[in-house]
C-alpha positions as CSV (number, residue, x, y, z in Angstrom):
1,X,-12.6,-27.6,-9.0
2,X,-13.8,-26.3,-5.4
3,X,-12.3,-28.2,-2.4
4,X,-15.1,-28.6,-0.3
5,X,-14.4,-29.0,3.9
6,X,-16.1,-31.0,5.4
7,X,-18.2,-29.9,8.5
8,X,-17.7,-31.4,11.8
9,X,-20.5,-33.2,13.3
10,X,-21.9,-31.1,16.5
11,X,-23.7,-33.1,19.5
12,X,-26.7,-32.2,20.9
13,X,-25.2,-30.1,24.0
14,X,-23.4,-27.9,21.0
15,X,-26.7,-27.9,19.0
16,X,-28.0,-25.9,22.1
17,X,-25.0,-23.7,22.6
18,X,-24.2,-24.9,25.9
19,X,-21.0,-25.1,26.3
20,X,-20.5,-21.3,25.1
21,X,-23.2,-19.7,27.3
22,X,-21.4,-22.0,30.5
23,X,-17.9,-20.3,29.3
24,X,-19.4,-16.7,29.4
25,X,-21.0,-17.9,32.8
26,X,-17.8,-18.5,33.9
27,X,-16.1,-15.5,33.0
28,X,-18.7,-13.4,34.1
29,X,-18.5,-15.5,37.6
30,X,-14.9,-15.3,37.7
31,X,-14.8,-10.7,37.1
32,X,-17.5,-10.6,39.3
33,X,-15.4,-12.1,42.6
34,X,-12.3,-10.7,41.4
35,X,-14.1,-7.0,41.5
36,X,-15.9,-8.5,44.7
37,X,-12.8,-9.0,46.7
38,X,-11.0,-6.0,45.3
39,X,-8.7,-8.0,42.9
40,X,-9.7,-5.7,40.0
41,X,-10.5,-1.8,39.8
42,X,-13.5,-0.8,37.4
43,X,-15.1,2.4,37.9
44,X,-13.1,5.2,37.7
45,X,-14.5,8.2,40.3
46,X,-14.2,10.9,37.2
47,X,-14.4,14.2,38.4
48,X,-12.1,13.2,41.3
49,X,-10.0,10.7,39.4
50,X,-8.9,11.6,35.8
51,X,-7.6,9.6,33.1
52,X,-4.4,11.7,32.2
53,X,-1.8,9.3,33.7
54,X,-3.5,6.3,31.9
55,X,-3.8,7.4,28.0
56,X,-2.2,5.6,25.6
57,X,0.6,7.2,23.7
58,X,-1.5,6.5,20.2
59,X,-4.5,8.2,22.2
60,X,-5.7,11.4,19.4
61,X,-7.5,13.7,21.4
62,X,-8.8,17.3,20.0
63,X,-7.3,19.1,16.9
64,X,-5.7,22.9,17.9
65,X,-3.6,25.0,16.5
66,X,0.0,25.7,17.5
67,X,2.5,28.7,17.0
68,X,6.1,28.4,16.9
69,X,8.5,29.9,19.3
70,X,8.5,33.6,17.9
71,X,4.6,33.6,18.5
72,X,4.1,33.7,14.8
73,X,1.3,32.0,13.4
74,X,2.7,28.4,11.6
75,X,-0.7,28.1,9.2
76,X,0.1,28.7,5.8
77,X,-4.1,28.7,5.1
78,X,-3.2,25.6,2.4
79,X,-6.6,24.3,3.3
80,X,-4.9,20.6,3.2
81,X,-7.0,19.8,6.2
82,X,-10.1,21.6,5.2
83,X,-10.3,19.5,2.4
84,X,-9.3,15.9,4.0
85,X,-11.4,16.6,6.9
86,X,-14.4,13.3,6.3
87,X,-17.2,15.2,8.5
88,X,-16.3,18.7,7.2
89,X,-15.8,20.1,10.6
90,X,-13.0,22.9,9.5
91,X,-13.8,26.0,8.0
92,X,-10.6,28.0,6.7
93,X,-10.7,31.6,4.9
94,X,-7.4,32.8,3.4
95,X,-6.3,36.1,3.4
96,X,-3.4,37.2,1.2
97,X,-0.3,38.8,3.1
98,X,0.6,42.4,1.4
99,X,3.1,42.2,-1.2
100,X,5.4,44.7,0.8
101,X,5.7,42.0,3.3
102,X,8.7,40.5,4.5
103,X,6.8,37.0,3.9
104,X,5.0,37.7,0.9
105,X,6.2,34.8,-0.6
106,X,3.9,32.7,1.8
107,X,1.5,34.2,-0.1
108,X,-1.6,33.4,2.2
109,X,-2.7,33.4,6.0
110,X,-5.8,32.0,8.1
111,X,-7.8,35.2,8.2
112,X,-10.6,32.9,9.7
113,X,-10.3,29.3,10.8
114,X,-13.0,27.2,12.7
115,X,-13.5,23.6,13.9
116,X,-16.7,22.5,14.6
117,X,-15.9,19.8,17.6
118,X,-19.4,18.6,17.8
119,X,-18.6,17.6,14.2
120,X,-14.9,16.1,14.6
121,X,-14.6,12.7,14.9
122,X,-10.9,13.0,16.0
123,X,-9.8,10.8,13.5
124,X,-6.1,13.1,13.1
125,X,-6.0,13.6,9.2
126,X,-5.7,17.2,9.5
127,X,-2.4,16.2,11.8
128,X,-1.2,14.2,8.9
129,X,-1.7,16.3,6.0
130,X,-0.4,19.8,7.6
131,X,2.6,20.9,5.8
132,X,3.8,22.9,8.4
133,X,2.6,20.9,11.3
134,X,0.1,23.4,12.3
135,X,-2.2,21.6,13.7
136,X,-2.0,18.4,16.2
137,X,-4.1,17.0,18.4
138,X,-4.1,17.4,22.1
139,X,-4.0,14.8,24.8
140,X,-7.8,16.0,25.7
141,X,-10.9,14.0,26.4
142,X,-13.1,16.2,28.2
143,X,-14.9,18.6,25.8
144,X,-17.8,20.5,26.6
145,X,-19.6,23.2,26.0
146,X,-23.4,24.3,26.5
147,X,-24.6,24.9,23.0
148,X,-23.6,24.2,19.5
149,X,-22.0,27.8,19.0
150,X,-20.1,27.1,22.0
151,X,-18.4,24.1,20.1
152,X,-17.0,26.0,17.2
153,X,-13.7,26.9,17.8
154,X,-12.3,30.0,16.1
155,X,-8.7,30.9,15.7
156,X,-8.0,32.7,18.8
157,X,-9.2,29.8,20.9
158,X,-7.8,27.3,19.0
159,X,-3.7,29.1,19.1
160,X,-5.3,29.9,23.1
161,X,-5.4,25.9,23.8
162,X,-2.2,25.0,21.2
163,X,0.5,26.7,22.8
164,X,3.9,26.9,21.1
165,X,5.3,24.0,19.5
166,X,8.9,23.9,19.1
167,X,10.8,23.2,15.3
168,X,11.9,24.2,12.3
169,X,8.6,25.9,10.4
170,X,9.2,26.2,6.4
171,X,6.9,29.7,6.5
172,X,9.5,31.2,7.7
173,X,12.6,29.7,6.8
174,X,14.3,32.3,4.2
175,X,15.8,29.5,2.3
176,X,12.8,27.7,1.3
């Protein structure tokens, strides 16, 4: 059997919504003198001011790729984030490390590896899924570029932005 609530009864000033739209008036009164006698800062000058100091420690900015501290590449070319990645925006082409090598048992390397930053939507599931932590996302809000070909990033300037991250790698661990 449903258990039915009653509704309470509403007088005519609620019938009209008056005492919400007098509430937002008030806020809106009360953040307009704050920000008239300087209380309260709201515009932020950009290209003078940044926003660096102020970013949340949660804040996921643009996805790069990282080398560890040898300078060797960390990307095993698993193609974990390829394939999690919800708009599609990362393009990876394996190539196979000779068999003479002293890692052949990696088996495979990016041989090309692209993300399309007009198509990420930052949302750090290639972060998450990376085996070898070979890709993070950079504290980095201010992407631009003058065409769409511009916004593809290959390889070189995605290790060029990365830098070195620090940490055990299991590519190159012997023992693994």
């Amino acid at each position: 059997m449903p258990h039915i609530i009653p509704r309470p009864k509403l007088t005519f000033a609620e019938k009209m919504y008056l005492p919400a739209i007098l509430g937002g008036l008030v806020i809106t009164l009360r953040h307009f003198l704050r920000s008239l006698f300087g209380q309260t800062r709201i515009t932020l000058q950009y290209p003078e001011q940044k926003w660096d100091e102020n970013l949340p420690a949660h804040y996921r900015g643009a996805p790069t790729l990282v080398k560890d501290e040898w300078d060797r590449e960390r990307c095993v070319a698993c193609q974990l984030c390829e394939f999690i990645c919800p708009p599609r925006a990362i393009t990876i082409t394996p190539g196979e490390l000779p068999a003479d090598s002293r890692w052949a048992k990696v088996e495979k390397y990016p041989e090309q590896f692209e993300i399309d930053m007009t198509r990420c939507i930052y949302c750090g599931m290639c972060e998450e899924v990376c085996p070898e932590q070979a890709i993070f996302l950079r504290k980095d809000y201010a992407i631009t570029g003058l065409s769409r070909a511009e916004m593809v990033y290959d390889k070189k300037k995605l290790y060029e932005i990365g830098g070195v991250m620090d940490g055990l790698v299991n590519k190159w661990n012997d023992l693994k």
